[in-house]
C-alpha atoms as an extended CHARMM CRD file, in Angstrom:
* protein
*
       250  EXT
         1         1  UNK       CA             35.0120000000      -46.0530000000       91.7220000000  PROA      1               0.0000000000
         2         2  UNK       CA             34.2020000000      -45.0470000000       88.2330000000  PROA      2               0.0000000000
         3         3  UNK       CA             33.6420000000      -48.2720000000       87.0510000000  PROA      3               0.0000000000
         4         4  UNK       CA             31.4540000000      -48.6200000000       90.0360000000  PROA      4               0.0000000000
         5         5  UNK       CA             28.9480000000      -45.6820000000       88.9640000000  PROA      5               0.0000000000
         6         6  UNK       CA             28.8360000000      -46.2040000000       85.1800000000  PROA      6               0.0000000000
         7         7  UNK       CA             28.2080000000      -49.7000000000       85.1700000000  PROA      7               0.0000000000
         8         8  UNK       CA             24.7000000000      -49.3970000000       86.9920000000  PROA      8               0.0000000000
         9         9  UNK       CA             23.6170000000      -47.0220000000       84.5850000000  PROA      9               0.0000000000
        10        10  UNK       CA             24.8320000000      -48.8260000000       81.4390000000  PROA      10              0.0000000000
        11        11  UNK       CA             22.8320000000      -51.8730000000       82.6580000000  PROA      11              0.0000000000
        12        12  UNK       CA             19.6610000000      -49.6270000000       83.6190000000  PROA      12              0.0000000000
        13        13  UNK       CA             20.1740000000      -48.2810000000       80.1280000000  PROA      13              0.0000000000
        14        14  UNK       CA             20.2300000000      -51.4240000000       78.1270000000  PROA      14              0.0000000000
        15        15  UNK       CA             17.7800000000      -53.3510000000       79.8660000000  PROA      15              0.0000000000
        16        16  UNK       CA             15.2390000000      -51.9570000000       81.8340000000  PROA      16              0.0000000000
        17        17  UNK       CA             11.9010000000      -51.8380000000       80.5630000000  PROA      17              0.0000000000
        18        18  UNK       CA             10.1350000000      -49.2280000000       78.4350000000  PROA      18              0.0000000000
        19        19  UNK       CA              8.7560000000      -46.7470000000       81.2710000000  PROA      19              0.0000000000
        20        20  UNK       CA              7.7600000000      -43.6140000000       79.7930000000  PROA      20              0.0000000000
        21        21  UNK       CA              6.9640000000      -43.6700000000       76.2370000000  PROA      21              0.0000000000
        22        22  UNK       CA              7.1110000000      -40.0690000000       76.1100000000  PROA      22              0.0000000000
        23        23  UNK       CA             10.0170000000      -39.7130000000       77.7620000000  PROA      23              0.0000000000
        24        24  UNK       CA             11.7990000000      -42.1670000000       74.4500000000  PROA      24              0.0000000000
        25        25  UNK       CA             15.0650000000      -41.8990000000       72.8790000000  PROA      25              0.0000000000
        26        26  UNK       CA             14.8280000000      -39.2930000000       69.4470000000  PROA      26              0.0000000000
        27        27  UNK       CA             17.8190000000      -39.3070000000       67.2710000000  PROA      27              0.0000000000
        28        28  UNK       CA             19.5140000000      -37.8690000000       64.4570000000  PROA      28              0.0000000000
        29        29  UNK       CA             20.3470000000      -40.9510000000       62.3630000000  PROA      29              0.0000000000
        30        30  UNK       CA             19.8110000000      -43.2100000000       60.7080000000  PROA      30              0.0000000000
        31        31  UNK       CA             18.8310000000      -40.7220000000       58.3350000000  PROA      31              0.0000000000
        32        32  UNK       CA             20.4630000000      -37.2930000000       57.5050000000  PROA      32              0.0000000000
        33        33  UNK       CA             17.6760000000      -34.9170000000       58.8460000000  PROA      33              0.0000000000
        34        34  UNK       CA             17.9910000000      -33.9190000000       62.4810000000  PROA      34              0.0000000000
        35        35  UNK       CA             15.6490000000      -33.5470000000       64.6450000000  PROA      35              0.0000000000
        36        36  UNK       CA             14.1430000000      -30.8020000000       66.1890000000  PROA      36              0.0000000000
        37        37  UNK       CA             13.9250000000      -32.1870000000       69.6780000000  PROA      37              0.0000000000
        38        38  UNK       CA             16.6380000000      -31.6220000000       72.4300000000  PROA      38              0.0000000000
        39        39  UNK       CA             17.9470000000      -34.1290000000       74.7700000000  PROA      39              0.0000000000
        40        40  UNK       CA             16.5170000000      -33.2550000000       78.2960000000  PROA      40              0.0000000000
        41        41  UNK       CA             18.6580000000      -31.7370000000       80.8200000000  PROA      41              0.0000000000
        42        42  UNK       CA             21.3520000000      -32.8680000000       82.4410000000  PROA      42              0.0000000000
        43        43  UNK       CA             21.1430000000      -36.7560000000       80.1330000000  PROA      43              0.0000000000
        44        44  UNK       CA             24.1530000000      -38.1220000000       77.8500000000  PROA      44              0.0000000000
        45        45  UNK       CA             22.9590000000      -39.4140000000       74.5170000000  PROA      45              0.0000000000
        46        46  UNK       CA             25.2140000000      -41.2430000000       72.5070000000  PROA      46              0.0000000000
        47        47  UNK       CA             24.0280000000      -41.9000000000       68.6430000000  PROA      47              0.0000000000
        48        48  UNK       CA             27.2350000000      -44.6490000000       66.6780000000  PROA      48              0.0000000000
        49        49  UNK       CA             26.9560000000      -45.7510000000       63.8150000000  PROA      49              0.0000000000
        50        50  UNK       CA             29.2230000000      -48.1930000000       60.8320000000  PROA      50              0.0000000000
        51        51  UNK       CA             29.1740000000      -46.7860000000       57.1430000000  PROA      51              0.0000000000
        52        52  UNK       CA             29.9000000000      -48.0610000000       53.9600000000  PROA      52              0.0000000000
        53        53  UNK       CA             30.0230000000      -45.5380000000       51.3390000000  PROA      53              0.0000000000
        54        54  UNK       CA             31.3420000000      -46.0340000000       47.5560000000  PROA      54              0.0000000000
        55        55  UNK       CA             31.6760000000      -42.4620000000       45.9410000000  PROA      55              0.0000000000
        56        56  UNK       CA             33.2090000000      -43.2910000000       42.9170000000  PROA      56              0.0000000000
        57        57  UNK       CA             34.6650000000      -46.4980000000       41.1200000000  PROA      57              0.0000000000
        58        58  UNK       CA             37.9220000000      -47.4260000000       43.0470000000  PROA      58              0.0000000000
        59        59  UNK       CA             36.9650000000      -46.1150000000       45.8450000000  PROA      59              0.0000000000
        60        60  UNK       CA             35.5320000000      -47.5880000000       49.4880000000  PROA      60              0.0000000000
        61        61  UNK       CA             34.9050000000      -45.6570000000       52.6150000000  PROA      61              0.0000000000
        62        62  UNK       CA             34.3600000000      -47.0130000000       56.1290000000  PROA      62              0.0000000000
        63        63  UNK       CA             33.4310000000      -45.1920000000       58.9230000000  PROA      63              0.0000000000
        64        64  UNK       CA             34.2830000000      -47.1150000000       61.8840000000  PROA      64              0.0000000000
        65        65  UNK       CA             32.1670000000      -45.5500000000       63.6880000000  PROA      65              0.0000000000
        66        66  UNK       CA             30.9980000000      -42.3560000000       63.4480000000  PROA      66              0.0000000000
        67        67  UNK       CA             29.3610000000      -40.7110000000       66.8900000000  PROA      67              0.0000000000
        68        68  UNK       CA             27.3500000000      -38.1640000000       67.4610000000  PROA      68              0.0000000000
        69        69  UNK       CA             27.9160000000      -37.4590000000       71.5760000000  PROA      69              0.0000000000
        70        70  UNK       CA             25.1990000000      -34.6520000000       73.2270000000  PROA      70              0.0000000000
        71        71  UNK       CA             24.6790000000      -33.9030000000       76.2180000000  PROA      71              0.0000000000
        72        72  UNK       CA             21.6420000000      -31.9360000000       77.4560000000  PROA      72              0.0000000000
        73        73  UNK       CA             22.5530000000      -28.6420000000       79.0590000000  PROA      73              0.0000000000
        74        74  UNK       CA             18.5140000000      -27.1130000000       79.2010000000  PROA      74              0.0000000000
        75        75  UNK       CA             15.3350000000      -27.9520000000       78.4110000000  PROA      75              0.0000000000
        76        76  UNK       CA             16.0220000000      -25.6770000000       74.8980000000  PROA      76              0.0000000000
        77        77  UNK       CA             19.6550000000      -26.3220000000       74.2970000000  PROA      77              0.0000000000
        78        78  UNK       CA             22.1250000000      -29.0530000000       73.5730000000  PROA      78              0.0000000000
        79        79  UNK       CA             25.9700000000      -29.5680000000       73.4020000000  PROA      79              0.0000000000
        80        80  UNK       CA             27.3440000000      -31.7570000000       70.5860000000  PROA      80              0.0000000000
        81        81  UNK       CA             30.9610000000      -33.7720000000       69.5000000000  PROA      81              0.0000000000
        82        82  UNK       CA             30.9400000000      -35.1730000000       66.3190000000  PROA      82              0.0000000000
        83        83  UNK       CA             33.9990000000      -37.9460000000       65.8780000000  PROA      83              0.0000000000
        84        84  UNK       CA             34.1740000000      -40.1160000000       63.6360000000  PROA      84              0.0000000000
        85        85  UNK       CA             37.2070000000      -42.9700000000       62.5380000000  PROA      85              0.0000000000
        86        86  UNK       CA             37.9900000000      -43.4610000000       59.1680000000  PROA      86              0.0000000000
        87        87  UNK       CA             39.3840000000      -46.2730000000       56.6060000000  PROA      87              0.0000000000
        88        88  UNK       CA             39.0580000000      -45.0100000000       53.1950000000  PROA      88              0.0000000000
        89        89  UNK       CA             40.7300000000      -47.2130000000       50.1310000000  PROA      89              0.0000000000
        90        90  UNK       CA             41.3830000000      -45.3810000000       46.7990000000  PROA      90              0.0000000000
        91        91  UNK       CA             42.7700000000      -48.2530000000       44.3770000000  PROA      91              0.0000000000
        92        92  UNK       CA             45.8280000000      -49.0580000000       46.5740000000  PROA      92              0.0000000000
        93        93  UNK       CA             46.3540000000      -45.8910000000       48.3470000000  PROA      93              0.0000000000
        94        94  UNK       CA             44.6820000000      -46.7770000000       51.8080000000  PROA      94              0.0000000000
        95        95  UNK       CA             43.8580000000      -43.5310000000       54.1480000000  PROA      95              0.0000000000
        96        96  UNK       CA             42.8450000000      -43.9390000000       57.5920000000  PROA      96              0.0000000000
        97        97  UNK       CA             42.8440000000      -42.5590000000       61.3150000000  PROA      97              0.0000000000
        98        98  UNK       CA             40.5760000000      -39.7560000000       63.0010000000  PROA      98              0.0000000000
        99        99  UNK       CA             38.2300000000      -37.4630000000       60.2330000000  PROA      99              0.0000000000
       100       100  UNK       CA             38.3460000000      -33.5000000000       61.6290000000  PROA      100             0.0000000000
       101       101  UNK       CA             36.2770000000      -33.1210000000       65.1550000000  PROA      101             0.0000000000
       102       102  UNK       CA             33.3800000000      -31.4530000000       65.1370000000  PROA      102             0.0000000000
       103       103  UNK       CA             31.9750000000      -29.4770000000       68.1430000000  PROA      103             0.0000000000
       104       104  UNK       CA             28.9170000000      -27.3800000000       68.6010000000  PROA      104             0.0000000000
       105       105  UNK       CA             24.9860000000      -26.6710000000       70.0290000000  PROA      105             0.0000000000
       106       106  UNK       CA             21.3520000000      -27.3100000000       69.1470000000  PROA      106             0.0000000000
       107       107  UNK       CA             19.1940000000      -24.7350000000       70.8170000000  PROA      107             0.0000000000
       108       108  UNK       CA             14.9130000000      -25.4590000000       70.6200000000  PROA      108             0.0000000000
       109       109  UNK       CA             13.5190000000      -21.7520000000       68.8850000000  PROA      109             0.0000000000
       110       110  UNK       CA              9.6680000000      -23.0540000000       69.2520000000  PROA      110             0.0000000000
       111       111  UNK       CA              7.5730000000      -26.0680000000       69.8550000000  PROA      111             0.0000000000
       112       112  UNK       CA              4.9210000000      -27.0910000000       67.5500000000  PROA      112             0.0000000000
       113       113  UNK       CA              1.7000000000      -25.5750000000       67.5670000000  PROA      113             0.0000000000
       114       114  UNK       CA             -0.8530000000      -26.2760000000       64.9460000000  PROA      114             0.0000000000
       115       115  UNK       CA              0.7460000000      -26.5640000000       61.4930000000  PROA      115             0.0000000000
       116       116  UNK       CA              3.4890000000      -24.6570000000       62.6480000000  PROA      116             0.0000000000
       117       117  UNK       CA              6.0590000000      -27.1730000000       63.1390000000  PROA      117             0.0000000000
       118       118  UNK       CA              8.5820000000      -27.3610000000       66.1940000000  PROA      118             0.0000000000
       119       119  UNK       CA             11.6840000000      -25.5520000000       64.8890000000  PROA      119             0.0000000000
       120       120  UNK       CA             15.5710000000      -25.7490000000       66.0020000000  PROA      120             0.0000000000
       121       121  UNK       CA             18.4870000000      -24.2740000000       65.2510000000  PROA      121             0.0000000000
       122       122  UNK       CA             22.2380000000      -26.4550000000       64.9130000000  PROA      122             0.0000000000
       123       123  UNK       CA             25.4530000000      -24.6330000000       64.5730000000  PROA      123             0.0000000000
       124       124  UNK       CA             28.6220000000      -27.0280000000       64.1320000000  PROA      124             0.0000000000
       125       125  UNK       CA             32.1590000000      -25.7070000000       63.8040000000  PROA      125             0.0000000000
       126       126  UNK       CA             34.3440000000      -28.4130000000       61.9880000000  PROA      126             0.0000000000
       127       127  UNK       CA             38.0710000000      -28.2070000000       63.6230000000  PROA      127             0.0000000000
       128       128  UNK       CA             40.0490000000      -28.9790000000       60.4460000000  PROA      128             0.0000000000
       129       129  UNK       CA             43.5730000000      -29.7020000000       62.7280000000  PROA      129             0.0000000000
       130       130  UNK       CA             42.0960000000      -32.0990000000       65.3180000000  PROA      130             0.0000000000
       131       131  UNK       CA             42.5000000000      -34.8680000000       63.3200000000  PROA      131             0.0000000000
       132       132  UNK       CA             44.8250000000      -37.5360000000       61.8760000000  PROA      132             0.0000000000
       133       133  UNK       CA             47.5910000000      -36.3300000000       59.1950000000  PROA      133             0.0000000000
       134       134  UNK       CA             45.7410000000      -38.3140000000       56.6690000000  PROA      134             0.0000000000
       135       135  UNK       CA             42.3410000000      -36.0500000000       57.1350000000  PROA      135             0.0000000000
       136       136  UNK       CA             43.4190000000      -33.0580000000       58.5500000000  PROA      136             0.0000000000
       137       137  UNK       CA             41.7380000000      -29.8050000000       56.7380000000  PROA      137             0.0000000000
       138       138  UNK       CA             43.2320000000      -26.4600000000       55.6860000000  PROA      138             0.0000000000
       139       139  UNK       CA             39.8910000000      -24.1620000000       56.8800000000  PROA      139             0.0000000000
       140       140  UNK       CA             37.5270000000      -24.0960000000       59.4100000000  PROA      140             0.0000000000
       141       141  UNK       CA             34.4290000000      -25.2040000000       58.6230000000  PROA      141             0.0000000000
       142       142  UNK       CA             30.9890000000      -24.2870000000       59.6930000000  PROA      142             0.0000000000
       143       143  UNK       CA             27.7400000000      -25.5450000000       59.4940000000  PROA      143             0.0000000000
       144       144  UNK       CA             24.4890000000      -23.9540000000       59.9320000000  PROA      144             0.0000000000
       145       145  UNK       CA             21.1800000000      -25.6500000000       60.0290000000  PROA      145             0.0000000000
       146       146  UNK       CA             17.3760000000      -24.9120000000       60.9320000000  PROA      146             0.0000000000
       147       147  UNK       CA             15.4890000000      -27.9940000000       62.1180000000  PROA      147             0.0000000000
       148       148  UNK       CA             11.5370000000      -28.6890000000       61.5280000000  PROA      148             0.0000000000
       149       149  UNK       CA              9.3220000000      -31.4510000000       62.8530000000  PROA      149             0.0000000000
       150       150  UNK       CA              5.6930000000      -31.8890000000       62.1180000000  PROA      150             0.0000000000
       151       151  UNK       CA              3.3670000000      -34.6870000000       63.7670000000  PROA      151             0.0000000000
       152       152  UNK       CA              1.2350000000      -35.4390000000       61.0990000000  PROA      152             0.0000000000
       153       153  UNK       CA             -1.0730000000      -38.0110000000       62.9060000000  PROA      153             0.0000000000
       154       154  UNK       CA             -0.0790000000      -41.1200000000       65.9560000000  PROA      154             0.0000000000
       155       155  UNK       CA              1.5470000000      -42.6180000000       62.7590000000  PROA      155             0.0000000000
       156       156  UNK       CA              3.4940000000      -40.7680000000       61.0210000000  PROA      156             0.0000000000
       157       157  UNK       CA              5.6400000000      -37.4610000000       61.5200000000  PROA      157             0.0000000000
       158       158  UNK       CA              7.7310000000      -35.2690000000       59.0430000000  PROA      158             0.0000000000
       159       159  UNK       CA             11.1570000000      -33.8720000000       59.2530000000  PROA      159             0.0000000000
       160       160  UNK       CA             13.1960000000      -31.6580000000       57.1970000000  PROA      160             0.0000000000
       161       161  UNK       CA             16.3930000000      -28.9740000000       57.0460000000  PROA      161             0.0000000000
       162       162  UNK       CA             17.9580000000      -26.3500000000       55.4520000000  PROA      162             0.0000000000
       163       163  UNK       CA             21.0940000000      -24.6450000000       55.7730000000  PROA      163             0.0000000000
       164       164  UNK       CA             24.3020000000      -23.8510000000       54.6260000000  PROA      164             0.0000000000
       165       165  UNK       CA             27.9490000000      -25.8490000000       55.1560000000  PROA      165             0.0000000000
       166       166  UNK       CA             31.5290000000      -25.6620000000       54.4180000000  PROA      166             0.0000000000
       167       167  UNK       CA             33.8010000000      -28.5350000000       53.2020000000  PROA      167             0.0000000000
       168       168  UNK       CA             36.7060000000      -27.0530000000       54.6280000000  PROA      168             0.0000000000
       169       169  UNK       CA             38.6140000000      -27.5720000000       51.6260000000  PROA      169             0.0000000000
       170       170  UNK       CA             37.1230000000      -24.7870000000       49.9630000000  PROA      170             0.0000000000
       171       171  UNK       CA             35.8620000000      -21.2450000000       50.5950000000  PROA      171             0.0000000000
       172       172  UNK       CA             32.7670000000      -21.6350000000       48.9990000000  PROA      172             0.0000000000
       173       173  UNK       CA             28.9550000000      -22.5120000000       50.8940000000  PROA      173             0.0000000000
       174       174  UNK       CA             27.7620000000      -25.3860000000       50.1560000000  PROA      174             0.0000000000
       175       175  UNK       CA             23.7200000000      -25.0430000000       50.5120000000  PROA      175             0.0000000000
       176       176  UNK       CA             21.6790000000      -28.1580000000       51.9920000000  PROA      176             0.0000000000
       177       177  UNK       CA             17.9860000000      -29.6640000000       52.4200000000  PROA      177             0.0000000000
       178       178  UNK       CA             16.6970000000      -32.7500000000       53.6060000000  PROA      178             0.0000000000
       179       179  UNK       CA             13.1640000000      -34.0200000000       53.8350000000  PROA      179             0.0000000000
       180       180  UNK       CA             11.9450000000      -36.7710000000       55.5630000000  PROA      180             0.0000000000
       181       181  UNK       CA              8.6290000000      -38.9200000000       56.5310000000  PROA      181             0.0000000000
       182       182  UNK       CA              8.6680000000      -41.7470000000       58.9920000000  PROA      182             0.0000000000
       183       183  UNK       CA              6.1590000000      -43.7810000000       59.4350000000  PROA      183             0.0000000000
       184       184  UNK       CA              5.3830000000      -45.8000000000       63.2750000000  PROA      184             0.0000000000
       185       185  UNK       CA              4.8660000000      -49.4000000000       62.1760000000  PROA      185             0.0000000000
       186       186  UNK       CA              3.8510000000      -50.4860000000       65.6640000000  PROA      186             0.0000000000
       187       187  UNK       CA              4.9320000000      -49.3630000000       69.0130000000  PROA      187             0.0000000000
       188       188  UNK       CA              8.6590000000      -50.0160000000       69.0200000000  PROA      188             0.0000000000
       189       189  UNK       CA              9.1110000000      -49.9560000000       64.9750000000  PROA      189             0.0000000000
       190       190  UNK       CA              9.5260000000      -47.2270000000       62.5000000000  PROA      190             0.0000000000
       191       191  UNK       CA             10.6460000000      -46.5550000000       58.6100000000  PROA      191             0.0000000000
       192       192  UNK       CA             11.7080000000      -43.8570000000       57.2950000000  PROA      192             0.0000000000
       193       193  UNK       CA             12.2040000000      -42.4390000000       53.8510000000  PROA      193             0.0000000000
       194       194  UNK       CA             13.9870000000      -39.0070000000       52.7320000000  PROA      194             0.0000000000
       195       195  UNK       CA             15.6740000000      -37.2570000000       50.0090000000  PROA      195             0.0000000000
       196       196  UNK       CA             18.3490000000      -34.8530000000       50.8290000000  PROA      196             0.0000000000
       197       197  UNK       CA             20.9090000000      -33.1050000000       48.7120000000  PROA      197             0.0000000000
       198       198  UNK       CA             23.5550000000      -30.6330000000       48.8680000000  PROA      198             0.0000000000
       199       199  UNK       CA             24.2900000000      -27.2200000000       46.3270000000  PROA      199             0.0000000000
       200       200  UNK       CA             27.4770000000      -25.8590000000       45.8600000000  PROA      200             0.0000000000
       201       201  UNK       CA             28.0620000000      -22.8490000000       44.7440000000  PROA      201             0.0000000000
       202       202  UNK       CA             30.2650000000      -23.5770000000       41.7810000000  PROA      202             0.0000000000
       203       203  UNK       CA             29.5350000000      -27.2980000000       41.1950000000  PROA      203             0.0000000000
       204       204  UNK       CA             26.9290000000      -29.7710000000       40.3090000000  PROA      204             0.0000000000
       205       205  UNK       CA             24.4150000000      -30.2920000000       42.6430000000  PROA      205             0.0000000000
       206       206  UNK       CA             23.8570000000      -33.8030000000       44.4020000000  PROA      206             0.0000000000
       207       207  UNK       CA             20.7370000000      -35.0230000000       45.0950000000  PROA      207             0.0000000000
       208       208  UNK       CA             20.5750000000      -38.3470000000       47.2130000000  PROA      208             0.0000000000
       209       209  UNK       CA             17.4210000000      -41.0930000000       48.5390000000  PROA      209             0.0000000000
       210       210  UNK       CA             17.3410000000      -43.3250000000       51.0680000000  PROA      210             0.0000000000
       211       211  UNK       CA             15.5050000000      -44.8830000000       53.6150000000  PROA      211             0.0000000000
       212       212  UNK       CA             15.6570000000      -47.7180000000       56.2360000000  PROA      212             0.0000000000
       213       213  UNK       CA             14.1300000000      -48.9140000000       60.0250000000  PROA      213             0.0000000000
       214       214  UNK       CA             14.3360000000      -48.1170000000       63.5670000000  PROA      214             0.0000000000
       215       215  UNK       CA             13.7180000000      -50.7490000000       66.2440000000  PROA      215             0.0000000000
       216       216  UNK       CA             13.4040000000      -49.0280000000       70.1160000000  PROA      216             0.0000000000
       217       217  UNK       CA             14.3060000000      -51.5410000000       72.4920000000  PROA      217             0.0000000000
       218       218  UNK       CA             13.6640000000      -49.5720000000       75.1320000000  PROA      218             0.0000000000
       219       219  UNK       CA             13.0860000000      -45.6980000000       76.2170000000  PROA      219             0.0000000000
       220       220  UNK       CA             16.9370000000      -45.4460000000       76.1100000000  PROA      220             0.0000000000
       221       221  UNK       CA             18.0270000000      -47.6030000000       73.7890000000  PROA      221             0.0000000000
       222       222  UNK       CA             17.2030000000      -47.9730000000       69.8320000000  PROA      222             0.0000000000
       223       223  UNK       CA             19.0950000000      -49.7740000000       66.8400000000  PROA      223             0.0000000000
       224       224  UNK       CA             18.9970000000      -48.7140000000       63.0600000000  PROA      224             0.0000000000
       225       225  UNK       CA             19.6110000000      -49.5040000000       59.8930000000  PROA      225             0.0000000000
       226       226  UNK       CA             19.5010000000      -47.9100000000       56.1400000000  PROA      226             0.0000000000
       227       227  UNK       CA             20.9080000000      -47.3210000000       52.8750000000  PROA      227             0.0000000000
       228       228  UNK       CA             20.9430000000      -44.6700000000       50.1780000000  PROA      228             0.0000000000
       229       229  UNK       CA             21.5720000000      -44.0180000000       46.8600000000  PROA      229             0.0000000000
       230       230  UNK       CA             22.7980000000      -40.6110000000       44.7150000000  PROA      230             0.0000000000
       231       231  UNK       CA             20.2620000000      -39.2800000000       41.7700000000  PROA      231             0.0000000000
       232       232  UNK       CA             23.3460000000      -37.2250000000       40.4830000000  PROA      232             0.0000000000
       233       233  UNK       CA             25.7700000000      -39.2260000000       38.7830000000  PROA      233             0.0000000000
       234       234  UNK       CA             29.4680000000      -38.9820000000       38.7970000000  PROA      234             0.0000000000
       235       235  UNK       CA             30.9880000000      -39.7710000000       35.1390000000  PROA      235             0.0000000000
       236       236  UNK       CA             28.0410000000      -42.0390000000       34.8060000000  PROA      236             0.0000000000
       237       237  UNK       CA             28.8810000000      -44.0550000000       38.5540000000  PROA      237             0.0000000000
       238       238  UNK       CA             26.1190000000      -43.1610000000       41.3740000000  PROA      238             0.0000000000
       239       239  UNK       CA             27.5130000000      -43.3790000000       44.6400000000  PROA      239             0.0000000000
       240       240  UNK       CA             25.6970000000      -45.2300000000       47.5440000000  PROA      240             0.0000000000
       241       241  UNK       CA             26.0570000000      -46.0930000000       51.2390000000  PROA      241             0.0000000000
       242       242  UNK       CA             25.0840000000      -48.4220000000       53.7270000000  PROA      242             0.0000000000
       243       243  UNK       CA             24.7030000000      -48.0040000000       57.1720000000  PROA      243             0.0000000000
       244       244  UNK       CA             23.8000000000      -49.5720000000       60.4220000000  PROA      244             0.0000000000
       245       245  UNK       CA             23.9020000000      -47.9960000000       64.6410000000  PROA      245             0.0000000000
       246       246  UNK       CA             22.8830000000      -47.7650000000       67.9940000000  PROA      246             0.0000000000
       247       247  UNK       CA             22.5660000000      -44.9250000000       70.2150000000  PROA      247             0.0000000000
       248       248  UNK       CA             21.7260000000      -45.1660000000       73.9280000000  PROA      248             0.0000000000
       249       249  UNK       CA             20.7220000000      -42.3360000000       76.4570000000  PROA      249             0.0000000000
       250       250  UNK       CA             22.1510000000      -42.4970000000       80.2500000000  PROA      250             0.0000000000
């Protein structure tokens, strides 16, 4: 019976035609700033994505995948599950299994008007014992964020973040920006660029670019790709990462 309902809906999803444009798919990846906009009421959004990340020499990360799950409960506010499988290799010590779960909300504070950009608020709780024994964490971990979007013309928009994290390892705040341009290439395309960082309080800073493309297949349906590349060096190594995703709306 299940199988029945979802099916329908999957297959509506992936290939029926583009029927509102302003009714499209917005995401928070490829890229590390999230939006400001909310999924509409009562819709599932899924948003998956495969990672390669090498921190430091020795070292390779896979994330496989890593999805962002929402679920729109109003027109102003969101519910979000962050899960995400790991395989990390560290010379021949191999680590893998489920990273900590994530849970929280987006709620939409005020849409644009003029140069006054549409503005949200994310608050994420990292749970650092629902996970595998490999990742678990010893301290909850929170995650604060305020989200800004400006529409700079029918090309070309501008995101960007700030706010303040945890590692869970650690007591201390880590703080964190992003800031990103994208740039509408035709009607289902779009690149992006951004630089983003993060600020601990007792540590070097890290300071990150990257960029990559979007392809919407349909209102519901878009696929992504991108890589970046840390400023900040690490005893003379700079880490990088490549990525690539799809996320679908139901």
């Amino acid at each position: 019976m299940l199988y029945n309902r979802f099916m329908p809906a999957l297959f509506f999803c992936f290939f029926a035609p583009d029927i509102n444009a302003q009714e499209e798919i917005e995401t928070d990846r490829p890229d590390h700033t999230e939006t400001a906009s909310i999924v509409p009421a009562g819709r599932f959004q899924a948003e998956s994505g495969f990672e390669y990340t090498k921190a430091e020499k020795g070292s390779k990360e896979f994330f496989l995948p890593e999805t962002l799950w929402k679920f729109g409960l109003n027109d102003r506010t969101e519910l979000r599950l962050i899960t995400q499988l790991s395989y990390n290799k560290y010379y021949d010590t191999i680590y893998s299994g489920l990273s900590p779960v994530t849970v929280g909300f987006k709620v939409n504070l005020f849409k644009e008007k003029g140069v006054l950009p549409e503005t949200s608020f994310i608050a994420h709780l990292v749970l650092p014992k629902v996970a595998s024994k490999d990742f678990k964490a010893s301290l909850l971990a929170p995650e604060l964020l305020f989200l800004f979007d400006n529409e700079l013309s029918d090309k070309a928009s501008l995101g960007y973040n700030i706010g303040v994290k945890w590692d869970g390892e650690s007591p201390d705040a880590m703080y964190a920006y992003t800031f990103s341009p994208d740039f509408k290439l035709t009607d289902t395309f779009k690149a992006f660029v951004e630089s983003f960082g993060y600020l601990p309080e007792h540590h070097h800073p890290q300071h990150w670019v990257d960029g990559g493309f979007i392809w919407l297949l349909n209102s519901n349906l878009q696929l992504d790709i991108a890589a970046g590349y840390e400023l900040t060096s690490n005893q003379h190594f700079h880490s990088y990462f490549e990525t690539v995703g799809v996320s679908f709306r139901i």
